[in-house]
C-alpha positions in Angstrom: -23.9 63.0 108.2 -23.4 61.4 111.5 -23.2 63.8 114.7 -22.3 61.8 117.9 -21.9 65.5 120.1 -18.2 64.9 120.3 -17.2 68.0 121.9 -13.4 69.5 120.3 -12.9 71.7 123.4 -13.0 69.4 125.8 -9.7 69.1 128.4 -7.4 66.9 126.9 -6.3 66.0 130.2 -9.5 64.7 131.6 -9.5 60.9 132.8 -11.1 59.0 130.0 -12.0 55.5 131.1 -11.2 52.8 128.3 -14.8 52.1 127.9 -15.9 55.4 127.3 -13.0 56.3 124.9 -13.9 57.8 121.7 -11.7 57.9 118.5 -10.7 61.0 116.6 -11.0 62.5 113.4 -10.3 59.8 110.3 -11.0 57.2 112.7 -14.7 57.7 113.7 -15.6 56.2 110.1 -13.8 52.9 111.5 -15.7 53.2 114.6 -18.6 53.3 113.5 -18.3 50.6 111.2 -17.4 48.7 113.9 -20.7 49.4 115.9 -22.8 48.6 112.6 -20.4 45.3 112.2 -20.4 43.9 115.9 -24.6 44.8 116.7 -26.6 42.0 117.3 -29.6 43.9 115.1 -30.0 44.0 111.5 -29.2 47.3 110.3 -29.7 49.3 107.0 -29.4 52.3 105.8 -31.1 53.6 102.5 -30.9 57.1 100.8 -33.8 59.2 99.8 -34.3 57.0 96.6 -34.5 53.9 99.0 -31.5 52.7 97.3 -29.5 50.9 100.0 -26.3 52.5 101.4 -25.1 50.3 103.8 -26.1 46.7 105.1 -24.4 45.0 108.4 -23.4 41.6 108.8 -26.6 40.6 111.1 -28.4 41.7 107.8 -27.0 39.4 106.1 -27.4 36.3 108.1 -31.0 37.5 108.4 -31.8 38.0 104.6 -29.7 35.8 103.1 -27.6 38.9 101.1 -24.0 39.9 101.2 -23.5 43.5 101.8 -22.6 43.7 98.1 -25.6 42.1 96.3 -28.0 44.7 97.8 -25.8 48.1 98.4 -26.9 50.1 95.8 -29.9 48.4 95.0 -33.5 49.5 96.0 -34.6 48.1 99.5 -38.0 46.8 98.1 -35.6 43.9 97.1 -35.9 42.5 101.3 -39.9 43.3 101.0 -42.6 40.6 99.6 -45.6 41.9 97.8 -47.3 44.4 98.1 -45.3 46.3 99.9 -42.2 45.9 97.6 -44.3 48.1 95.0 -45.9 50.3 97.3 -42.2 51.5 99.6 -41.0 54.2 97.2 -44.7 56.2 97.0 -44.0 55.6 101.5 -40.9 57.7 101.0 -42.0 60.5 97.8 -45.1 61.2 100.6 -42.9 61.2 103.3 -40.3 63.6 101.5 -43.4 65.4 100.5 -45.7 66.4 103.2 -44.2 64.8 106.2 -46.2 62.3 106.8 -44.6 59.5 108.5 -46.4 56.3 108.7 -43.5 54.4 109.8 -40.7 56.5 110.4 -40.0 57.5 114.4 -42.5 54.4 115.4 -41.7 51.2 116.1 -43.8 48.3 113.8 -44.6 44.9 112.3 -43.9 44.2 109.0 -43.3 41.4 106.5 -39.4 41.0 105.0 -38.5 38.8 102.1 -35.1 36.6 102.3 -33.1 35.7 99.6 -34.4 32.4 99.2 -38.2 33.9 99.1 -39.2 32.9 102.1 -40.9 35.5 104.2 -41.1 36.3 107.6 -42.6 38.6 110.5 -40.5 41.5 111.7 -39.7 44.5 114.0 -38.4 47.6 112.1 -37.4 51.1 113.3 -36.9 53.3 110.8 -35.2 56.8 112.0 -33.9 59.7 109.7 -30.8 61.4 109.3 -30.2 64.4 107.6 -27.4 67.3 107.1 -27.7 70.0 104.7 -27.0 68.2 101.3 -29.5 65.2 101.6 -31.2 62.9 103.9 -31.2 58.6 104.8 -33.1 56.4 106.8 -31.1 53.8 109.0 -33.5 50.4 109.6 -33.0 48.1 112.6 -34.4 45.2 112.2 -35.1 42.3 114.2 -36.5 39.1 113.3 -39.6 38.3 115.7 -40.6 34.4 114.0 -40.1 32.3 117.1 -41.7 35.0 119.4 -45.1 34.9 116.7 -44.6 31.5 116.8 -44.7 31.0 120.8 -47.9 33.4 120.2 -49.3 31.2 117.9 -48.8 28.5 119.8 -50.2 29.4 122.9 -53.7 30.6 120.9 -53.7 26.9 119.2 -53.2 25.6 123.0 -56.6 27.7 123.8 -58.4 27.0 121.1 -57.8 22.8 121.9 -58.9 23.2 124.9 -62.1 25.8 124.1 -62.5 22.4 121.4 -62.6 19.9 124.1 -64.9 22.3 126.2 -67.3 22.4 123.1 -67.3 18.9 122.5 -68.2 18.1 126.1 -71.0 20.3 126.2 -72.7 19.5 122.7 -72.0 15.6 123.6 -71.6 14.6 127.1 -73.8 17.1 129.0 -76.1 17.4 125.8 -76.7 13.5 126.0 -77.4 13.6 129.8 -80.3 16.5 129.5 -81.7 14.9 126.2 -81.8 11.7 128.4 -83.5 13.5 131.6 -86.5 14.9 128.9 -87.3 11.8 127.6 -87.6 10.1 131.1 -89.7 13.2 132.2 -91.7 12.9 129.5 -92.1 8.9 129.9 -93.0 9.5 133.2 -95.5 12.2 132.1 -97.4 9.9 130.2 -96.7 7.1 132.7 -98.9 9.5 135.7 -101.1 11.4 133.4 -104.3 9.5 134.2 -103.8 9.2 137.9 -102.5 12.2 139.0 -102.5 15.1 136.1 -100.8 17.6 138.4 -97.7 15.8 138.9 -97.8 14.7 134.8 -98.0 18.4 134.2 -94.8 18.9 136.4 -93.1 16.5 134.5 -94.2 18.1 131.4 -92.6 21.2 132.7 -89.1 19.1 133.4 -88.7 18.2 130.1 -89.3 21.5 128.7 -86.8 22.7 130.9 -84.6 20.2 130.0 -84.9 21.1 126.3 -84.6 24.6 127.1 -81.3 24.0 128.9 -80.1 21.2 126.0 -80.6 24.5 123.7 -78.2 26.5 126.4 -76.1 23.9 125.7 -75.8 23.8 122.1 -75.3 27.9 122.1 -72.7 27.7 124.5 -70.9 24.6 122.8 -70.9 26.3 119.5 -69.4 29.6 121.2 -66.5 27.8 122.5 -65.7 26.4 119.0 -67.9 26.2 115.9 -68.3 23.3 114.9 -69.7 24.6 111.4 -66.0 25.9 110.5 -64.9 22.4 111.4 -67.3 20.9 109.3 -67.6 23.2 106.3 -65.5 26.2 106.3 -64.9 30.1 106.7 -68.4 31.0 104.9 -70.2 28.6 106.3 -69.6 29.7 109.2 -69.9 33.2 109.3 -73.3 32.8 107.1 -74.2 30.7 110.6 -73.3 33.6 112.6 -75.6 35.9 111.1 -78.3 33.3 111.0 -77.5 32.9 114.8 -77.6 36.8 115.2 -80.8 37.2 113.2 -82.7 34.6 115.6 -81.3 35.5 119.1 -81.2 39.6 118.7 -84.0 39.7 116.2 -81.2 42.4 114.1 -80.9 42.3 110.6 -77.8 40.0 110.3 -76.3 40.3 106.5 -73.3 37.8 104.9 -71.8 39.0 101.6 -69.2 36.5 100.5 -67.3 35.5 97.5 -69.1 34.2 94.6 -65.4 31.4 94.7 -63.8 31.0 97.7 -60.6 28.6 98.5 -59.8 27.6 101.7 -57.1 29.0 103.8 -55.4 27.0 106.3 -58.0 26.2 109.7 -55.5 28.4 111.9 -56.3 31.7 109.8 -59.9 30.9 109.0 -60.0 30.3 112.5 -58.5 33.8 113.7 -60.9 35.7 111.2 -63.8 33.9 112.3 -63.0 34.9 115.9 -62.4 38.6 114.7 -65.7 38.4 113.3 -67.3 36.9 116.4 -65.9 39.3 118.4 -67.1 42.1 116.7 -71.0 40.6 115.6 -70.8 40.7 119.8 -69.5 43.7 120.5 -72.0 46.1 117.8 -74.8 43.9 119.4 -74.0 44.6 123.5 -72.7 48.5 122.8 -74.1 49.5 119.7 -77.6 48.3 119.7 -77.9 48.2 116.0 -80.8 47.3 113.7 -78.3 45.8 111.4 -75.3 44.4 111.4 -73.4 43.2 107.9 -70.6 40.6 108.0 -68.3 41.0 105.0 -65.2 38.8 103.4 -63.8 39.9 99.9 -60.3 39.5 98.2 -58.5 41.9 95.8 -55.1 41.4 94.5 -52.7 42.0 97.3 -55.2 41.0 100.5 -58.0 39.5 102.3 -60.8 41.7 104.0 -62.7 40.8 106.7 -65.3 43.8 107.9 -68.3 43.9 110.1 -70.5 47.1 110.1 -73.4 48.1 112.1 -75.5 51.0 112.0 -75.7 51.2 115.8 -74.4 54.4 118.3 -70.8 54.2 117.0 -67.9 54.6 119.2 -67.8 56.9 122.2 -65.8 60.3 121.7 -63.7 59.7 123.6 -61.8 56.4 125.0 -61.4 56.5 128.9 -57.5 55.7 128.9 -58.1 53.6 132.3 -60.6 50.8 130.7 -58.9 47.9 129.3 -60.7 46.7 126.8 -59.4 42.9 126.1 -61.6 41.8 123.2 -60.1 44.4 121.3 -56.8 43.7 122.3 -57.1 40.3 121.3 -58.6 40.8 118.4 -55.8 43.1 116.9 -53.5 40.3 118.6 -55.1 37.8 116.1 -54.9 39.9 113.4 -51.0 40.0 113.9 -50.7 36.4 114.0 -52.2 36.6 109.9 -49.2 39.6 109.7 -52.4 41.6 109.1 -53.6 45.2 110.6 -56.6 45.6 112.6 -58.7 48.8 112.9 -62.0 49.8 113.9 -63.8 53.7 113.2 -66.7 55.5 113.6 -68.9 55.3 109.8 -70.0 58.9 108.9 -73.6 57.5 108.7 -73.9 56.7 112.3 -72.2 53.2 113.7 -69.3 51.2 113.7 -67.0 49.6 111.1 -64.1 46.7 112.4 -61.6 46.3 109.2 -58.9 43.2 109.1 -56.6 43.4 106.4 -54.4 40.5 106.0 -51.9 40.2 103.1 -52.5 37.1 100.4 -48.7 36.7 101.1 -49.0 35.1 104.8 -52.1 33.3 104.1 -52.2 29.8 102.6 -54.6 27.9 101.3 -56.1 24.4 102.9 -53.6 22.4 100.8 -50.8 24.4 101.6 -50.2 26.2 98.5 
């Protein structure tokens, strides 16, 4: 099954360096056994059925298995739901048509150790074939502390977007309500004796409310103080309340009749997404309506905001760097979700987050 290009007419007598020194024959089983054994990747290998042919010792320390618990067992077994159900229909298609939605590229995806617990990882999946049948080989490598630096950097920006917030709805929001009232005081104070200058004072306090309402929008961009307060649909109902009075589109909500609360982190990270995109459809789109939508089926949450604006261009210039996007799919990764955003036959734009029920957790933890 496995062809290194070992070449049986090459000169016997040519220098071989001990590095570069291949076995022969009966022993190339051995060696490659070794390489599996010794590499610092987890690395499986299924057949056609997905039943599991061979499973290294970095395998094992990762998942929790020794190679003879799984070999010979179907490799949904290291998978959580839903994707331990849906893996043998990813092979039948493959085998079918083709199709290869993982195999070849390089992606995220959720395994499932032993003890249940799951966690984020990278998996290449290649195939190898000879004329009787064909296998996948898996390498696998655990990515948890890198999504965890991630994740900690994003908390470390959203603290200090907070704080930013905070000051601007309190501290500078104080000071300007304070400078209208005084302007109006003094208003009052002139208006007998000298009416032009009580008009201009007039006109400073307007002003001043004016900029307190700056304020406030601002604040509540760099953190929402609704989601704080009272949650994910809340929040989002705000946002197209918000969208509704500043952009005069028709801003839409549809939410869950029963919603419980996931952990602030992840209804954080959607709202954002959702933020993002209410934005985006509104400054490149120009829509008439935009419509903001969170449901849950069996296996995930869905976040989705559709507009009936220009829809995307046809085609991307490959030199634009387009970081709300970017981030955006980054903090859809941090939920182990996918991100994706498409063109609606109708005319406009639809942004899609899909995030599995399996790493989201509810406000209590469960």
């Amino acid at each position: 099954m496995y062809n290194f290009g070992m070449d049986s007419s090459a000169n016997a007598s040519s220098p071989r360096t001990k590095s570069s020194m291949v076995p022969d024959g009966a022993n190339i089983t051995a060696y490659v056994e070794a390489i599996l054994e010794t590499a610092a990747d987890a690395i499986v290998t299924i057949d056609q059925d997905g039943l599991i042919l061979s499973f290294n010792r970095a395998a094992s320390r990762m998942f929790g298995y020794l190679p003879g618990e799984v070999i010979g067992k179907n490799v949904s077994i290291l998978m959580p739901s839903p994707y331990r159900e849906q893996h043998d229909g990813y092979i039948h298609r493959y085998l079918k048509s083709g199709n290869a939605r993982i195999i070849g590229i390089g992606r995220e995806v959720a395994g499932q150790r032993r003890d249940g617990s799951v966690f984020p990882m990278d998996l290449a999946v290649s195939e190898v074939a000879n004329q009787q049948k064909r296998a996948f080989v898996g390498i696998i490598r655990d990515i948890s502390e890198r999504k965890y630096m991630e994740k900690a950097l994003v908390t470390a920006s959203e603290n200090e977007r907070r704080e930013i917030g905070r000051d601007l709805h309190d501290a500078l929001g104080q000071i300007i309500t304070g400078i209208s009232l005084l302007a109006k005081s003094l208003a009052k104070k002139i208006s007998a004796s000298d009416p032009g200058l009580a008009a201009e004072a007039e006109s400073i306090a307007t002003l001043s409310m004016e900029a307190m309402s700056e304020a406030k929008r601002l604040a509540y961009g760099a953190f929402p103080t609704e989601l704080e307060r009272q949650g994910l649909l809340a929040a989002l109902t705000q946002m197209a309340e918000t969208a509704r009075r500043l952009y005069k589109v028709e801003a839409i909500f549809h939410g869950p009749a029963r919603w419980e609360s996931l952990a602030p982190d992840a209804e954080l990270h959607l709202y954002r997404i959702a933020q993002e995109s209410v934005a985006n459809a509104i400054k490149h789109g120009r829509p008439r309506r935009v419509v903001i939508g969170l449901s849950r089926d069996r296996d995930s949450l869905i976040l989705s905001v559709t507009d009936d604006g220009s829809g995307l261009p046809p085609k991307r210039d490959p030199t634009r760097i387009s970081m709300g996007l970017d981030i955006m799919r980054h903090r859809a990764g941090l939920l182990g979700g996918t991100f994706s955003i498409a063109s609606v036959k109708e005319g406009g734009t639809e942004v899609r987050c899909c995030i599995p029920l399996t790493f989201l957790v509810t406000k209590d933890g469960a």
